[in-house]
C-alpha positions, 0 to 999 in steps of 0.5 A, spaced: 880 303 604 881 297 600 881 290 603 880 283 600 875 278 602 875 270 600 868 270 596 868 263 594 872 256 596 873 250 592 877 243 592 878 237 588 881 230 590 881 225 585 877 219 586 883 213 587 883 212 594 889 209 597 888 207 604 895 204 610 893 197 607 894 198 601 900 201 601 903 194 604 903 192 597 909 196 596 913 197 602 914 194 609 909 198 613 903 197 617 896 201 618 899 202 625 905 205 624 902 210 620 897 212 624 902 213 629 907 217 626 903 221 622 895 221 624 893 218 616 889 213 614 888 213 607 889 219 601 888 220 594 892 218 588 891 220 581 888 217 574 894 217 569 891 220 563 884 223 567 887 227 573 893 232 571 895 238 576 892 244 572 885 239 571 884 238 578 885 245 579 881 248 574 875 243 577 877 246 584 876 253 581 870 251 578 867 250 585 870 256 589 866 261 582 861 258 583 859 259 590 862 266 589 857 268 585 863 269 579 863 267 572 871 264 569 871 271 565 870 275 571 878 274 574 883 278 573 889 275 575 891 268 577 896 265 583 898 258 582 903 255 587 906 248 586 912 243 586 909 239 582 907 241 576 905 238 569 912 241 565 918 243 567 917 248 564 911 252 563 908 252 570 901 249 570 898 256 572 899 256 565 895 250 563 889 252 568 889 259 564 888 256 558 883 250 560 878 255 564 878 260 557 882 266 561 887 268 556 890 274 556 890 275 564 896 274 567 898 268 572 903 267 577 907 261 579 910 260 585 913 254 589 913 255 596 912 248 598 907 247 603 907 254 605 905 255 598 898 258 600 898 262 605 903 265 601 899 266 594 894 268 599 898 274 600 900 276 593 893 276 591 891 281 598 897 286 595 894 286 589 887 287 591 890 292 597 892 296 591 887 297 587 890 293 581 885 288 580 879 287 584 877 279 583 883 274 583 883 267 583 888 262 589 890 255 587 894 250 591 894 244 587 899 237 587 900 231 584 905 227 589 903 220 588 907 219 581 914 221 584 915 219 591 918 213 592 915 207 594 918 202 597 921 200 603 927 206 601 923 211 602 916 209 606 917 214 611 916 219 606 911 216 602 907 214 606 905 222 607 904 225 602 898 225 597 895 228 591 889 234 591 887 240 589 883 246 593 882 254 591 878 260 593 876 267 590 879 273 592 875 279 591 876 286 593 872 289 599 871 297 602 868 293 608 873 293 614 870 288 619 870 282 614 876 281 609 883 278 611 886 282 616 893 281 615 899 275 612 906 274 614 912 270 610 918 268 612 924 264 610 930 260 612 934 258 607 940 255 611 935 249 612 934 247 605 936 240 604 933 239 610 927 237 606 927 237 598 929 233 592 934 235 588 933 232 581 932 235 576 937 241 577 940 246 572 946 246 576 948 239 574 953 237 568 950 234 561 942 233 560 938 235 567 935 228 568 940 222 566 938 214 568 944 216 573 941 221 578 935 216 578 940 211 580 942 215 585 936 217 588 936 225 586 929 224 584 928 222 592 924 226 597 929 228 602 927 229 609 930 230 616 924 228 619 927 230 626 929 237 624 922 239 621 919 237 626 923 241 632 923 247 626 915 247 625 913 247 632 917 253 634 914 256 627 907 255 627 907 258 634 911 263 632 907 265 625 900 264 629 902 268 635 906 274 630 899 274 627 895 276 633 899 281 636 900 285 630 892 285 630 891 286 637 888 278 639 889 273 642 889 266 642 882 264 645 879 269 640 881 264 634 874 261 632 878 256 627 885 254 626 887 252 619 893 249 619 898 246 613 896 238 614 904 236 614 903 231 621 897 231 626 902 230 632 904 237 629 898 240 629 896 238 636 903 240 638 901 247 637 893 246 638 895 245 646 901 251 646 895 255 643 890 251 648 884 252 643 880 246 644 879 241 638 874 243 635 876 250 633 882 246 629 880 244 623 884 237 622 883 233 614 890 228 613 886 223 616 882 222 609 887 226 605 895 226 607 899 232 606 897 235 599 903 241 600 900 246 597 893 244 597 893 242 604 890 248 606 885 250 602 882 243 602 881 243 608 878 250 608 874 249 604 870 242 608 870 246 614 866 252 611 862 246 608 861 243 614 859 250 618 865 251 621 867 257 618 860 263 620 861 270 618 864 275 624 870 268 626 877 269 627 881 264 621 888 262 622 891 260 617 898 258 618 904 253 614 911 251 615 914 247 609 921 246 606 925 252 604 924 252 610 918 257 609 912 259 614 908 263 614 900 266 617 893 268 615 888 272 618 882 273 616 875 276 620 871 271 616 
């Protein structure tokens, strides 16, 4: 039987760091106040007219086929998930193709949030379970910093979120001990304007942006923090918890948990309802923020560089995002 396996991960911040403190020149806020409420200390911001979505990501996928053995030519499909993309339209999967020189192979975009990932990650293992393609490229990648709202209006947002990009090889496998054991996915639509932004909708009179929608605050993040909060905690318990039954494990034989990097309360939250000790969760926002899409795989990709990831541990991965949406990973590494 086929399977599929991560063979090479790679990620990219950009250089411009953007610490608490100097976020106080825009808003009124405070180092504290942000490491309370959300555990960061500083995050990358891009360089207009060096840094773009798809550059970043083409740099992380660069890095993940290097340590894979791989040349861009040996891909066969790939799986870009973002809500930030360079266009409207077409999506920066496109761009990324295009600068890696891998025209003709096909290219999914995706947006699903901060689940985005986990749920690229799945439709790669399909694709590879079913014997159509055997080496796959899985991008998460944002540029955030350019549109949320910084100012006293929006700093509860705008402290949080920051820009990244991070990538992994997927490729096919027949050995049963080492390889992604299983992905699960979900949604809840009935939430969805408890986290989002509204603007540009296609569903508006007249041009889709207009000064009067900027006005209005429609290219804002809305965020409902409390409900995201008490919706993430029970989900990503539940998602982790769905995954182990269905592989007959248990919460201790985690040897690493990655979670999406939305909050450190939220992370340490569950890390207690699982009781796994610190070590075994993987926690970057301090230095990164919450990169969406590319929280995961940055933080997947320091770990393994760090020693954390060794051939035979349990990974979790596991995400919850606007939508809503939730979802889980688990992989015998």
């Amino acid at each position: 039987m086929t399977y599929s396996k991560i063979t090479g991960l790679g990620f990219y911040v950009p250089e411009n760091v953007v610490t608490n403190q100097d976020l106080t020149q825009f808003m009124d806020t405070s180092d504290e106040w942000i490491r309370e409420r959300t555990g960061i200390r500083e995050r990358r911001y891009f360089t207009y007219g060096k840094d773009t979505n798809a550059g970043m990501a083409a740099a992380a996928s660069r890095m993940a086929l290097e340590r894979a053995g791989l040349q861009a030519r040996d891909v066969e499909l790939i799986v870009y998930a973002t809500i930030t993309p360079d266009y409207f339209f077409p999506g920066s999967g496109f761009l990324m193709q295009r600068e890696l020189g891998l025209e003709g192979i096909g290219v999914i975009d995706i947006r699903d949030q901060c689940s985005g990932f986990v749920y690229a990650l799945s439709i790669a293992d399909q694709f590879i379970k079913t014997g159509m393609y055997k080496t796959i490229l899985v991008v998460g990648s944002e540029i955030q910093s350019s549109w949320i709202n910084k100012s006293n209006e929006g700093r509860g947002v705008a402290v949080i979120f920051g820009d990244g990009a991070g990538a992994a090889v997927l490729q096919a496998t027949e050995d049963p001990e080492h390889r992604i054991l299983s992905t699960h996915l979900h949604a809840d639509g009935r939430y969805a304007e408890d986290l989002y932004v509204r603007d540009p909708g296609s569903s508006r009179p007249g041009r889709s942006a207009t000064k009067e929608m900027v006005d209005e605050g429609g290219f804002d993040v809305i965020m409902n923090g409390n409900a995201v909060f008490k919706h993430a905690v029970v989900r990503f318990s539940e998602v982790i918890g769905e995954a182990l039954e269905a592989n007959g494990l248990r919460p201790e034989d985690i040897a690493l948990l990655v979670p999406h990097q939305a909050n450190i309360r939220i992370s340490e939250y569950v890390r207690q309802q699982l009781n796994l000790p610190e070590d075994r969760v993987a926690n970057n926002i301090q230095k990164y923020g919450n990169t969406t899409a590319a929280s995961i795989p940055i933080a997947l990709t320091e770990a393994w560089e760090q020693g954390r990831v060794k051939p035979g541990d349990l990974v979790c991965m596991a995400a919850f995002g606007s939508g809503f949406t939730w979802a889980s990973a688990l992989i015998r590494w």
